[in-house]
C-alpha positions in Angstrom: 22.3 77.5 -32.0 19.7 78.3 -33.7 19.3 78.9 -38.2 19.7 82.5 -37.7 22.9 82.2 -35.7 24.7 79.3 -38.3 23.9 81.9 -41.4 25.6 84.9 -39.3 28.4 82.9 -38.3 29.2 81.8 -42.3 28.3 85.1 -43.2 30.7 86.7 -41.1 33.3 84.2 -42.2 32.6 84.9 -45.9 33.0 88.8 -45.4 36.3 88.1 -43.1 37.7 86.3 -45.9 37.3 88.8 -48.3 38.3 91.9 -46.5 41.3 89.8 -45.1 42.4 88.6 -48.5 42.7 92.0 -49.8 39.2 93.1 -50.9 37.1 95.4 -50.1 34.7 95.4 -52.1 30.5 96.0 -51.9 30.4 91.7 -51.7 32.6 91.9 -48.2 30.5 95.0 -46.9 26.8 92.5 -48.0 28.5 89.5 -46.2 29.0 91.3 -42.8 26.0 92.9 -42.8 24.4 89.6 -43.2 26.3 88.2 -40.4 25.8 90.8 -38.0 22.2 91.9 -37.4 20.8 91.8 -34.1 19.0 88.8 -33.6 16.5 91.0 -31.3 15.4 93.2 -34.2 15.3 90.9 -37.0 16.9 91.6 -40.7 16.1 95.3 -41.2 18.7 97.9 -43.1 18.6 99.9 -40.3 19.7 97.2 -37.3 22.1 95.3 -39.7 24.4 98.5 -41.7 25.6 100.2 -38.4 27.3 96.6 -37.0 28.4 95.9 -41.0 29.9 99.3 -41.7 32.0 99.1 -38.1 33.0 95.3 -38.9 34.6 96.7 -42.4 36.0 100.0 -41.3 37.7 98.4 -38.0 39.2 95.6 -40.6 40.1 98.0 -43.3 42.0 100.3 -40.8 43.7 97.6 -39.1 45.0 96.1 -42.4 45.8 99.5 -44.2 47.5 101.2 -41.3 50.7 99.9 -41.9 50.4 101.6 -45.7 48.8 104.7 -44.4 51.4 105.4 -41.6 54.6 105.1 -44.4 55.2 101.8 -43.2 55.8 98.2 -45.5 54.1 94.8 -44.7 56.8 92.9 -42.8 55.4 89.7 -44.6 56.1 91.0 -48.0 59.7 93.5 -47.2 60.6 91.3 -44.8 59.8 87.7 -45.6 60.9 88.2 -49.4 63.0 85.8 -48.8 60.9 82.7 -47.2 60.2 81.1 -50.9 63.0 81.6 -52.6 65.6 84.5 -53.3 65.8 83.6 -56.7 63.7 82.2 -59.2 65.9 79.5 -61.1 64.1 78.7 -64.7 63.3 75.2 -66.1 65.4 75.5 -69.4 64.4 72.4 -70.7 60.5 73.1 -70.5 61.1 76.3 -71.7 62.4 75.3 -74.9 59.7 73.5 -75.2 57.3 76.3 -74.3 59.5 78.3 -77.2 59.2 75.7 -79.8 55.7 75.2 -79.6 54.9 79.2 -79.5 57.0 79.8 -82.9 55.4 76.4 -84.5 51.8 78.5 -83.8 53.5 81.1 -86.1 54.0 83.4 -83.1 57.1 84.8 -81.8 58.2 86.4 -78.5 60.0 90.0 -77.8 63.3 89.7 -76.4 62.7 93.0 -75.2 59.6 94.7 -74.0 57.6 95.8 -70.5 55.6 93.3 -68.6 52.4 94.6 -67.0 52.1 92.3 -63.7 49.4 92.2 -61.5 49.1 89.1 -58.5 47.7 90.9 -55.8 48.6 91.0 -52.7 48.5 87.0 -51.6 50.9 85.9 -55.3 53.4 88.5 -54.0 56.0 86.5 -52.7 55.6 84.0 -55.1 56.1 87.1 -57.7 59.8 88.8 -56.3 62.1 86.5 -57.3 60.5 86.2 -60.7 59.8 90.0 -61.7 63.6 90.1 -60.1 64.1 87.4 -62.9 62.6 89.3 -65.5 64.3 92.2 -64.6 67.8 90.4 -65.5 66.4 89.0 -68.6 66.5 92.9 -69.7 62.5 93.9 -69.2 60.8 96.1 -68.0 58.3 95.8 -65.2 54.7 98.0 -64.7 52.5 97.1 -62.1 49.8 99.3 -59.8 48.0 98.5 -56.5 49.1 96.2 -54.3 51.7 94.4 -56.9 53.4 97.6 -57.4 53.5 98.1 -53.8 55.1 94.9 -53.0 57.8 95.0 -55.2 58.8 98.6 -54.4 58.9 97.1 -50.5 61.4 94.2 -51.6 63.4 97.2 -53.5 62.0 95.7 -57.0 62.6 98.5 -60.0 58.9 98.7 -60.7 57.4 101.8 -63.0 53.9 102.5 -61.5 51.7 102.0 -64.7 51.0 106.0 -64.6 54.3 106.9 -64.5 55.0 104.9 -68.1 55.9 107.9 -71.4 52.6 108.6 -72.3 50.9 108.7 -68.7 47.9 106.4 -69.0 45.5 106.6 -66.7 44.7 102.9 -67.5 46.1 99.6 -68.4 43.7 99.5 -71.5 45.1 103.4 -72.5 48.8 102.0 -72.3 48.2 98.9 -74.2 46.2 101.2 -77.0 49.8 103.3 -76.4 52.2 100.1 -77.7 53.5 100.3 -74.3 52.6 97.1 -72.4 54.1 93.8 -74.7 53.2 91.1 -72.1 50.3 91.1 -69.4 50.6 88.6 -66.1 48.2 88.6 -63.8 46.1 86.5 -61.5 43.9 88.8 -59.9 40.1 90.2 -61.2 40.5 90.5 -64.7 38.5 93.0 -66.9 37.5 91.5 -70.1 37.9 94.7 -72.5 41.6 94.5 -71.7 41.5 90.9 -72.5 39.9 91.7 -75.7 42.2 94.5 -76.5 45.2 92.7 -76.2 44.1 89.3 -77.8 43.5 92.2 -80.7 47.0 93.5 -80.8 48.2 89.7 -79.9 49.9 90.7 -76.7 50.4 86.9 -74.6 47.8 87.6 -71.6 49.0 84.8 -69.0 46.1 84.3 -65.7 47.7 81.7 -63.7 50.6 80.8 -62.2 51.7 77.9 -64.2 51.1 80.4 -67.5 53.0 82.5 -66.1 55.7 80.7 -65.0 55.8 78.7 -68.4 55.9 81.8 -70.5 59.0 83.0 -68.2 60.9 79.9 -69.0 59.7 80.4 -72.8 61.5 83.7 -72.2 64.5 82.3 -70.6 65.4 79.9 -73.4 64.7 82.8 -75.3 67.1 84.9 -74.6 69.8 81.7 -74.1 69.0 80.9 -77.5 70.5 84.6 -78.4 73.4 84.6 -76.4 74.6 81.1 -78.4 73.8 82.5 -82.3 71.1 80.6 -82.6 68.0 82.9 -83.1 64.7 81.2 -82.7 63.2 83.9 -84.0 
């Protein structure tokens, strides 16, 4: 094997990866088309974007056709339930979380919409927590792929656009007071970031954030229910 052929094969692996974890974007399309020129003709434009452009569109049709043709992703409808069902808060840890948050000077909603966003490999890990949330007594936005999982597992989910004032963006409905609390994992455009570090709305990027912040929210609200407001 020679060079040539060990740089297509990682190329093609890279590009594979990408389109196969959910994106499609120009980075998956460069990777393919690196992996796939004919080694006869050499690395020309015109040898290398037919092969690339087939690779991708094959891929993106065989993973969107379920989605095009009305159907759900049997691994997210119908394995909801292969993590957990429910999502059962660490109550002591989130007192903590709670105590430290108010001795910053902060203090969290007991009510308010969470804007989630996990993509489509966090989405199992996200049901039985949004399903948490959702008990808790917030709301729930999402778009893309997020949204769509939920609505599969039967998740009330307001599609971002759908919110009152009909943004056509997450960085219109935070602008609109309509977003109080922002989870998400996935690419994460730094004008929102900067927005709502403005209008101090918690912006949580990982799992364990997020996941802290939920129990925050959970001793919360326990904190409520027995007269003691830690607010």
């Amino acid at each position: 094997m020679t060079p040539k052929d060990i740089f297509g094969v990682i190329a093609r692996t890279i590009g594979l990866v990408l389109v196969l974890s959910g994106s499609y974007a120009i980075v998956s399309i460069l990777a393919l088309m690196l992996g796939t020129f004919p080694s006869d003709e050499g690395f020309t434009l015109r040898a290398i974007l037919p092969n690339a452009l087939a690779v991708w569109a094959g891929l993106w049709l065989l993973l969107r056709a379920p989605r095009v043709m009305g159907l759900a992703y049997p691994s997210v409808a119908d394995g909801a339930e292969e993590e957990s069902s429910t999502y059962v808060p660490d109550l002591a840890a989130g007192r903590a979380y709670l105590s430290a948050y108010h001795s910053e000077g902060r203090a969290l909603p007991r009510r308010g919409r969470i804007y989630i966003s996990v993509g489509r490999i966090h989405s199992l890990w996200a049901i039985p927590r949004v399903k948490h949330l959702l008990e808790l007594g917030y709301e729930v936005t999402s778009t893309g792929q997020t949204f769509r999982a939920l609505s599969d597992a039967s998740i009330s989910c307001t599609a971002l656009r759908d919110l009152p004032s009909h943004p056509v963006d997450l960085l219109q409905a935070l602008s609109n007071g309509e977003i109080q609390f922002i989870f998400r994992t996935d690419d994460f455009d730094l004008r929102i970031a900067r927005q709502a570090e403005h209008l101090g709305i918690p912006v949580l990027t990982t799992r364990t954030a997020i996941s802290g912040m939920i129990n925050g929210l959970t001793a919360l609200h326990e904190q409520a229910e027995s007269g003691h407001d830690a607010e």
